[in-house]
VOPAGU-2260 file (C-alpha; in pm, 1 decimal, decimal comma):
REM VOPAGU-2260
SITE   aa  ch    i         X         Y         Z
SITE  UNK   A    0   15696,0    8152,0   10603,7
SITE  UNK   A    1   15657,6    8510,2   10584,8
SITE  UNK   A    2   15723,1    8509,3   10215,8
SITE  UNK   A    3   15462,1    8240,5   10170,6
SITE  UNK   A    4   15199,8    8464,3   10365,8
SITE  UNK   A    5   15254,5    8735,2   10096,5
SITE  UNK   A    6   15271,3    8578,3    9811,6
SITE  UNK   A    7   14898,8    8429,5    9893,8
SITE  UNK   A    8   14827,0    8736,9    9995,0
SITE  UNK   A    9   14917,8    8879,7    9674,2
SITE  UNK   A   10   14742,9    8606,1    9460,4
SITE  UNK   A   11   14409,8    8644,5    9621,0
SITE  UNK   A   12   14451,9    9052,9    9565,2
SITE  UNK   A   13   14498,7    8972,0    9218,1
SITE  UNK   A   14   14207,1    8712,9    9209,6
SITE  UNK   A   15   13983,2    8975,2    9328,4
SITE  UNK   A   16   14091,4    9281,1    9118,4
SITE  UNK   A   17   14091,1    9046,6    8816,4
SITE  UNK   A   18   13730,6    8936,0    8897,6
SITE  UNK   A   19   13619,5    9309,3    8990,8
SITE  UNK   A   20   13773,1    9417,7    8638,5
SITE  UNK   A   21   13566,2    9107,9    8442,0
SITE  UNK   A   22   13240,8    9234,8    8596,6
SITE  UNK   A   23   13252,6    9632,9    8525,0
SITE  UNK   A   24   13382,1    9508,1    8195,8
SITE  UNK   A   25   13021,1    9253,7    8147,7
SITE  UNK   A   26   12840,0    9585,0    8282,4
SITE  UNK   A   27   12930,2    9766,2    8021,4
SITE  UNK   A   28   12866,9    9534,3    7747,6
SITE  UNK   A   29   12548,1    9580,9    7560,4
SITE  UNK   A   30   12429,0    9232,2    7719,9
SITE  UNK   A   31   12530,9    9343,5    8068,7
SITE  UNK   A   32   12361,8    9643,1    7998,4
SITE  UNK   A   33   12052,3    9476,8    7914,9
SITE  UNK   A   34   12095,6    9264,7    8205,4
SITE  UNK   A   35   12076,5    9562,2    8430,5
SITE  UNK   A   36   11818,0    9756,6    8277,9
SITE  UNK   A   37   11574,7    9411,7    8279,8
SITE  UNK   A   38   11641,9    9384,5    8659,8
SITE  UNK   A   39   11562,1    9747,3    8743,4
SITE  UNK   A   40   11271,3    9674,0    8570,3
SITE  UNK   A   41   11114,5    9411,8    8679,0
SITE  UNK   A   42   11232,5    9577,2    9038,8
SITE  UNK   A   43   11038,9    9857,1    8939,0
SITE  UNK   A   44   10710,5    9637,5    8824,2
SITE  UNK   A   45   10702,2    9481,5    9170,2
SITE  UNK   A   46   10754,8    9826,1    9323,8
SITE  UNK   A   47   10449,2    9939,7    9118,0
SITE  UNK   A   48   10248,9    9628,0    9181,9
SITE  UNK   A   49   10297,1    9604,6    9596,7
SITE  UNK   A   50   10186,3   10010,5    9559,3
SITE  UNK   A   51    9865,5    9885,8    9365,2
SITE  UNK   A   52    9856,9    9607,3    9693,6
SITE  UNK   A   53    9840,8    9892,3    9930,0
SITE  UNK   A   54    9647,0   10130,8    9752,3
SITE  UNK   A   55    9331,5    9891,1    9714,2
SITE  UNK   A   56    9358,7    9777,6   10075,3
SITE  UNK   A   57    9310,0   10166,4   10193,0
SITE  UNK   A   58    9056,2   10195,8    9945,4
SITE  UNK   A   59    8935,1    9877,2   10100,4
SITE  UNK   A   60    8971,2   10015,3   10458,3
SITE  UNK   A   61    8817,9   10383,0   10377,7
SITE  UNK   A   62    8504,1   10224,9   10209,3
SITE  UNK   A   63    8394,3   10025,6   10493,6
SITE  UNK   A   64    8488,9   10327,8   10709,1
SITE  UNK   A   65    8222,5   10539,1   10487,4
SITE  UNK   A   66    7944,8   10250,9   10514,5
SITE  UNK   A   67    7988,8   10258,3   10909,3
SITE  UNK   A   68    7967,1   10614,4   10915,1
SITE  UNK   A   69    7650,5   10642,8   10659,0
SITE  UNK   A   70    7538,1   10340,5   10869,4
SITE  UNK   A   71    7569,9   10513,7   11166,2
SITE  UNK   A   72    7432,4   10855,1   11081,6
SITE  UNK   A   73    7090,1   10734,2   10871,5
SITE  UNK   A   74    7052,9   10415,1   10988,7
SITE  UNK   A   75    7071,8   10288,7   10650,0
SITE  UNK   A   76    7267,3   10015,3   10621,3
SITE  UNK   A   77    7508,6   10045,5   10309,8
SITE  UNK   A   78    7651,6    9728,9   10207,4
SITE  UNK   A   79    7339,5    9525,6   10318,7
SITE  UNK   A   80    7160,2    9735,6   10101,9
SITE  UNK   A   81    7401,6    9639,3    9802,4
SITE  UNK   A   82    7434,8    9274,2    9936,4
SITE  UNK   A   83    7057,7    9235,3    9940,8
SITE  UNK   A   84    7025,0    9406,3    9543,2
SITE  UNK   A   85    7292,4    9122,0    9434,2
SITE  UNK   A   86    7096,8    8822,6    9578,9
SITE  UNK   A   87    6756,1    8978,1    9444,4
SITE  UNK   A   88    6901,7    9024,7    9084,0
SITE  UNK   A   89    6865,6    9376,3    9041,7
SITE  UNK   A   90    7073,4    9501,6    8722,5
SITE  UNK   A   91    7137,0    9848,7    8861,2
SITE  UNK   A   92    7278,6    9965,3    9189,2
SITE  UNK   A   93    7034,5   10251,4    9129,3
SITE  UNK   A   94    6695,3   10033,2    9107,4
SITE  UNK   A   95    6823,8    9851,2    9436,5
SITE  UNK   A   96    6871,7   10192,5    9595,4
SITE  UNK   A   97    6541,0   10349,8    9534,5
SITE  UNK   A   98    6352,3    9999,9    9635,6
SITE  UNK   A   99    6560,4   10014,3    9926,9
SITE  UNK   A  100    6432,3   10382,9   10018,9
SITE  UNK   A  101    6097,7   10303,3    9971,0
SITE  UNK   A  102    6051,5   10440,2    9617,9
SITE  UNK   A  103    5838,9   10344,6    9353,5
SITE  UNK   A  104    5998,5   10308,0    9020,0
């Protein structure tokens, strides 16, 4: 029985080095090569495009953080001001801004 024990023992060993061996040997073939560098890759592109994510969600965040603040310190409310040029048609941000100020164009 003991024998028996081993000698599976020994075959699985032999499975697994065997299959270890096969798949450094794929790595280093030009396909396996290409393999790897295409998954780093697109690892890398949704590494870069979850940073882009985060990056406009704290520009996000910080903009309305500025409008509150300008809201809060000349009473002039910033993105109603912006809303309000939108739904009137105004071209340019700068024609809505000077109409909103009170300033003849």
């Amino acid at each position: 029985m003991r024998r028996l024990f081993w000698l599976g023992l020994g075959a699985a060993a032999g499975v697994m080095a065997t299959r270890r061996a096969n798949r450094a040997v794929r790595h280093l073939t030009p396909g396996g090569f290409a393999d790897d560098v295409s998954e780093a890759l697109r690892e890398l592109a949704g590494a870069i495009g979850s940073f882009g994510a985060d990056v406009r969600a704290g520009m996000a965040e910080r903009e309305l953080e500025l409008q509150r603040l300008v809201d809060e310190r000349t009473g002039i409310p910033v993105g109603a001001r912006r809303d309000r040029a939108v739904a009137d048609g105004v071209a340019s941000y700068g024609a809505a801004t000077a109409r909103a100020r009170g300033v003849a164009s």
